[in-house]
N, C-alpha and C positions, 0 to 999 in steps of 0.2 A: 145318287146322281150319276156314278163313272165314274169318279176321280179317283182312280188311285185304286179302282176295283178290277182283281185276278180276271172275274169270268163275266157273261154278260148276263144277267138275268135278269129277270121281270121282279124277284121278290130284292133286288138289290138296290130297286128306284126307290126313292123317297118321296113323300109326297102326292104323288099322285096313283091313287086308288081308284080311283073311276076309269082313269084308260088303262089300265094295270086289268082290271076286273073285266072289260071289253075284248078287250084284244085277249084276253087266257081262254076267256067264254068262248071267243071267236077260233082259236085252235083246238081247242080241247073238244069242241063239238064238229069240226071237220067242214065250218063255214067261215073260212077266211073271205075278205075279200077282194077282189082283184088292184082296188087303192083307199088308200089312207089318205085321211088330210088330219096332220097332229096340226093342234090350233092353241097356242097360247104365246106366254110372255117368253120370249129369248131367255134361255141358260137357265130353265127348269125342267131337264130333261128328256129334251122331245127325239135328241139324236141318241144317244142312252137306251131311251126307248126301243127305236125304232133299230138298235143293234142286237138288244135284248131280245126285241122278237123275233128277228129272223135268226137268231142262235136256237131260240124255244122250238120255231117248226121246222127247222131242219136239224135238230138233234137226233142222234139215232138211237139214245137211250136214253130219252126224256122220262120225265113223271111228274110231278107236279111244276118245274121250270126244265130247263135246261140246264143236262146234268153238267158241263163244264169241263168233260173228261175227254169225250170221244174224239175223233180227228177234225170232225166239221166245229166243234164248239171252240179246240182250241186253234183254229184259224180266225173263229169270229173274234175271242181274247187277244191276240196279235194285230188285227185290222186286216186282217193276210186273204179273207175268203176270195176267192174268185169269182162267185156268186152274189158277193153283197157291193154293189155299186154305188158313190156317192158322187153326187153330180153338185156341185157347189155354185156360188156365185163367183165371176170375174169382176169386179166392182161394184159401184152403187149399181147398176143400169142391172142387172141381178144375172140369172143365166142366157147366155148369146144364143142364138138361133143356130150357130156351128155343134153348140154344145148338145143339141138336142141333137137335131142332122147325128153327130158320131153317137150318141145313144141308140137311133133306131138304126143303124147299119151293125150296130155289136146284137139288137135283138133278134139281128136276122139270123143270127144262129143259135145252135141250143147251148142252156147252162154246162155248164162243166161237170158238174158231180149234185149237186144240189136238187131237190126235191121242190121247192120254193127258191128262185131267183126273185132278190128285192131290188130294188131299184130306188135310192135315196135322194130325192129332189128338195133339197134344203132351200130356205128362205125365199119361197117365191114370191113376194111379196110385190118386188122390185119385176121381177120375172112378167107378170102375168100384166104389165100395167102394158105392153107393149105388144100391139094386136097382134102382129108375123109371130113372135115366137110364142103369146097363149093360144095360137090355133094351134101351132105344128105342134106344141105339149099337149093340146086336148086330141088331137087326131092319135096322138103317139096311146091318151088312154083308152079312147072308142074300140083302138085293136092293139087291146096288148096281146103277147104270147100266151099260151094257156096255164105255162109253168111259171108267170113273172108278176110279181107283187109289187105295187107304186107307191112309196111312202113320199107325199109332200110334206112341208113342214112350211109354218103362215105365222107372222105376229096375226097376235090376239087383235088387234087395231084394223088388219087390213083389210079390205072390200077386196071378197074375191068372186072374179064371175061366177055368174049362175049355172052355167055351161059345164063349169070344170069342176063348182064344188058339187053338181048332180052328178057327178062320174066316182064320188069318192064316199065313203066313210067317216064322217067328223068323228074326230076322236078329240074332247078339250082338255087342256092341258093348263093347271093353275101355278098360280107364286108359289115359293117354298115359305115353308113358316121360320119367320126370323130366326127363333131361337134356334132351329136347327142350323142355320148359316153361321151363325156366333160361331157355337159348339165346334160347326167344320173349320171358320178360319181358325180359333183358338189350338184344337190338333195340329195345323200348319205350322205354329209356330209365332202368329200374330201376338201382341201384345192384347191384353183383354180390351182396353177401353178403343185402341182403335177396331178390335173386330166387332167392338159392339157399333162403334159408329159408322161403318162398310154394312153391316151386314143391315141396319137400319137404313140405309140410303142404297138400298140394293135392290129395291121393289121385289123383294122375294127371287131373284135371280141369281142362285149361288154361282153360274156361270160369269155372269159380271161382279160379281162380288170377291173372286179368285181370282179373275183376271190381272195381271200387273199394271196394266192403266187405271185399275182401279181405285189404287194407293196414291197413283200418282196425280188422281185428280180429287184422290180428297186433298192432298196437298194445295193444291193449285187450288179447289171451292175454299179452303183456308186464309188463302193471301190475297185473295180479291173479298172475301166476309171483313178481313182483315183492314183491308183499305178504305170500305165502302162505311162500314160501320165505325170501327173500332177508334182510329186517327183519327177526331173528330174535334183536336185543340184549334186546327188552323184549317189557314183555304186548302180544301183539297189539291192532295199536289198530282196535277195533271199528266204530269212526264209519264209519274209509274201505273198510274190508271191506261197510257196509251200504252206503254209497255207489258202489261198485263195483256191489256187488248190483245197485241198480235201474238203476246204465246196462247193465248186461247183460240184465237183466229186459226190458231197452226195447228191445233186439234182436228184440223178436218173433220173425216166421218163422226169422232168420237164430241163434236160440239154439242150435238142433240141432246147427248146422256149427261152435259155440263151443261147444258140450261134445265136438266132436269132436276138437275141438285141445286142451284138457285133458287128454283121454282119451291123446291123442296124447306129452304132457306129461308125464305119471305110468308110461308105457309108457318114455320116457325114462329117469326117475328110477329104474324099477330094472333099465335097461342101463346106469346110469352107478355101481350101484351094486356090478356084476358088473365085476370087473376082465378089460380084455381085450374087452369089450362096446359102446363107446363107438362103433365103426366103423358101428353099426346103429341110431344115434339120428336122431329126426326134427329136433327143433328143433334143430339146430346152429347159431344165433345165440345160445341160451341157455346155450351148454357155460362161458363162465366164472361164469355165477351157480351152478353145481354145484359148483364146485371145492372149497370148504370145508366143501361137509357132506356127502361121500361117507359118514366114516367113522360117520357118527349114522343113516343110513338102514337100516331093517329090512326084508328082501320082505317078511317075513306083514305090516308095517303098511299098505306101499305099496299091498300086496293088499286092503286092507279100504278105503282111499280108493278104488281103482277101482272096490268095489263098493260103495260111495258115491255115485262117479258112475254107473254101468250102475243106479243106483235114479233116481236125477233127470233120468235120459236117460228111463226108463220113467215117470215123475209126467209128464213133458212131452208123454209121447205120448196121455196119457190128460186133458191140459188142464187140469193144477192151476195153482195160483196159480203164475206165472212168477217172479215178488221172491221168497215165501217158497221157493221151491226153490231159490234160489238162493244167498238167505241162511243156509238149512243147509247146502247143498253146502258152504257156504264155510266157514261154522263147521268142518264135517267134516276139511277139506280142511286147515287153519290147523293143525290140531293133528302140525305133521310132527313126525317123530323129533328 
């Protein structure tokens, strides 16, 4: 993946063998192309990658990767190149139209030292939904310089024009396989049962799966499993259900990937509710708060909380009140069998 790796190379990714195998193809045979579009799930490698490869064609004493020795490699190993630009997002709304503007004013001149100038256009997802700045990106690919290389980078989910993705190279990019994410948080330093249960609610993304908000929202899917499920002697007590509410309200960007793991929660509850089904659940740190209400759970009810939640996952993508969606979710949600 990168973490924690000296030098940048292509045989250092994990997991991904098909754009690994692409893109080596793609230099070793002296037909690069002028842009990339890396396509999958966030924090499976795709920026890793795409450092990896502008280390591999601009090495000056390559051979089968780049050899990680010469001066151009270990600028790539620092972040330090002059040649490898990374153009990121300024909030949801993804990259501003200034941002592009100051990329094609630095094109107008030539690379510095480098053989291949890349040019790293991260998460356009958000980018491209917004017509002014995906023309002035697609006009920036129609003429790029003859020495500059365009890596986009797209969730696997997004609808990207037809315009910009006919200007590029799909190169797709998959989940990491669980056990490898174990293994990595385990070397961190993780206790084993929580890294089994991160790296199982990590949809293959060792990038979110290391993350520090990581931990801290399996804590927080704990204490709402916690409330929703588990206290279930008396009336639910309302205060800490609204209190919860707005520390998850306060999650902002990071809400999505915590109605993820609910989602992920109630997909549980009714494999825990099929005998014989257990082998295929995610949260397995949460299997003994299950144990005593197997026999109270209904699928048609389980079925009507998840379409509880797939509504509050859609109120969120449409930018409603964050607290009150979440306040009903919860109400929704409280009323288990």
């Amino acid at each position: 993946m990168g973490v924690g790796v000296l030098k940048p190379a292509l045989a250092n990714i994990v997991g991904q063998e098909l754009a690994r195998k692409i893109l080596f193809k793609a230099a070793s045979g002296g037909k690069i192309s002028q842009a990339y579009m890396f396509k999958g799930p966030a924090g499976v490698g795709k920026r890793t990658m795409a450092l990896a490869f502008a280390a591999f064609i601009n090495c000056r004493d390559k051979g089968p990767d780049a050899c990680g020795r010469c001066p151009s490699c270990k600028k790539f190993a620092s972040n330090n190149h002059p040649d490898f630009m990374e153009i990121v997002p300024e909030g949801a709304a993804g990259i501003k139209i200034d941002q592009i503007r100051d990329l094609k004013s630095k094109l107008a001149f030539p690379s510095f030292e480098a053989a291949h100038r890349v040019i790293l256009l991260a998460d356009i997802q958000n980018t491209i939904r917004r017509p002014e700045v995906a023309n002035s990106l697609l006009k920036t690919l129609e003429e790029p310089p003859a020495d500059t290389i365009f890596i986009l980078t797209v969730d696997e989910a997004a609808e990207v024009l037809a315009t910009i993705a006919s200007r590029c190279q799909v190169v797709p990019f998959y989940s990491l396989p669980l056990e490898f994410i174990r293994r990595r948080l385990e070397a961190e330093g993780l206790e084993p049962t929580a890294a089994a249960a991160l790296s199982a609610i990590s949809g293959g993304s060792l990038g979110r799966a290391i993350a520090p908000e990581g931990r801290e929202l399996l804590a927080l899917r704990r204490q709402v499993v916690e409330l929703l499920i588990y206290d279930l002697s008396g009336p639910l007590p309302l205060p800490e259900l609204f209190r919860l509410a707005e520390t998850c309200a306060g999650l902002k960007d990071k809400l999505a990937y915590f109605f993820e793991l609910l989602g992920l929660w109630l997909r549980d509850l009714m494999l825990f509710a099929i005998p014989g089904q257990e082998h295929r659940m995610v949260n397995i740190d949460l299997v003994h708060l299950y144990q005593a209400r197997r026999e109270g759970w209904q699928l048609a009810e389980l079925s009507d909380k998840l379409q509880a939640l797939s509504l509050a996952r859609k109120q969120l993508r449409f930018n409603c009140d964050r607290r009150l969606v979440c306040e009903v979710l919860f109400l929704r949600l409280s009323a288990l069998p």
